[in-house]
N, C-alpha and C positions, 0 to 999 in steps of 0.2 A: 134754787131752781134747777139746778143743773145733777143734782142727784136724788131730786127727793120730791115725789108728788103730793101735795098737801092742797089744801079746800082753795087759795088762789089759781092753781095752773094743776089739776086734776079734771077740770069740768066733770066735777063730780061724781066719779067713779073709779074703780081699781085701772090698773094697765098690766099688761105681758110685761113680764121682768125683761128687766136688760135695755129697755128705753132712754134710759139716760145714764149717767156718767158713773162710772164704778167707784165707791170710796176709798179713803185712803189705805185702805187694808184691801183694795181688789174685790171687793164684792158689791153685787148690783143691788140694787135694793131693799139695805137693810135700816133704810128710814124712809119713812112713810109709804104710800101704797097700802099698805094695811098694819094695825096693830099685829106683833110676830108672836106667836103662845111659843112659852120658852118654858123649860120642863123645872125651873127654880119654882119651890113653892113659897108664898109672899108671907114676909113679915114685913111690917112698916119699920118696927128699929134693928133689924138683923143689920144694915150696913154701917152702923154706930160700933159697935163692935167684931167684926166681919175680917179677915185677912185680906192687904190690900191690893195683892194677886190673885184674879182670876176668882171670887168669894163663891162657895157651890150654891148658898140658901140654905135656910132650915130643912133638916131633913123630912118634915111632913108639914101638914098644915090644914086651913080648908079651903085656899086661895091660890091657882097657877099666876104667875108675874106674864104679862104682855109688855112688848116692847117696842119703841120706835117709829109710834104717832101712824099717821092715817090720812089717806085724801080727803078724810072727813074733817080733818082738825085744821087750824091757824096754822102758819109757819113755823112757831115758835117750839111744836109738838117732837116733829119731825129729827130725831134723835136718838141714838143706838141707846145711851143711856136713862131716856124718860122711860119711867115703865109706869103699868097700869097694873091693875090683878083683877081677876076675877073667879067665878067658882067655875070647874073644869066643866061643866054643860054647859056655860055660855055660847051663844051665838049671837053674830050678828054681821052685816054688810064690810064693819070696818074694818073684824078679826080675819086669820087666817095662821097660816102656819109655813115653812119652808124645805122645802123638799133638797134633797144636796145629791149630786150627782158628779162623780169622778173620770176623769177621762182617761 
C-alpha cells in the first residue's frame, strides 16, 4: 500500500506520480499505477538463458515487455519484475509509459 496503487486502494484509476512512497532504489512509481512499456522485446524463455545482470532481451521480436502491474490488477501484480507483452499498437487505460527528467 504504501508504494504501489493496485485495484484495492486505487479507486479505480491512475494517479499523479509521486503519491506515495519512493522504492527502495528512490523512484516513485514504478509498480503499479499503470503497466510501464519498457523498450525489451518479449521472449517467453530468453530469461532461462539471459545474463544475470541487467539482461537487454532479444534483439527483435513481435512483442514489447510491459512492467509492474496496474490499479487495474490484485496486489499481488504490482512488481518491477512481473511483466506483461504485448504487440507495440496496444492500448489501453492500464498501459502507459514514463517520462525521466533530470534536475
Amino acid at each position: 500500500d504504501s508504494v504501489a496503487w493496485y485495484s484495492s486502494n486505487s479507486g479505480g484509476k491512475t494517479h499523479p506520480v509521486g503519491q506515495k512512497a519512493a522504492n527502495g532504489l528512490g523512484i516513485y512509481d514504478m509498480s503499479g499505477n499503470v503497466w510501464e512499456w519498457v523498450s525489451d522485446w518479449y521472449d517467453g524463455s530468453y530469461y532461462k538463458n539471459s545474463p544475470k545482470n541487467n539482461p537487454k532481451g532479444p534483439n527483435s521480436g513481435s512483442y514489447r515487455v510491459l512492467r509492474g502491474g496496474s490499479w487495474l490488477n490484485d496486489a499481488g501484480y504490482p512488481r518491477t519484475a512481473n511483466r506483461l507483452w504485448g504487440t507495440p499498437d496496444h492500448r489501453d487505460l492500464s498501459c502507459g509509459f514514463r517520462l525521466v527528467r533530470t534536475k
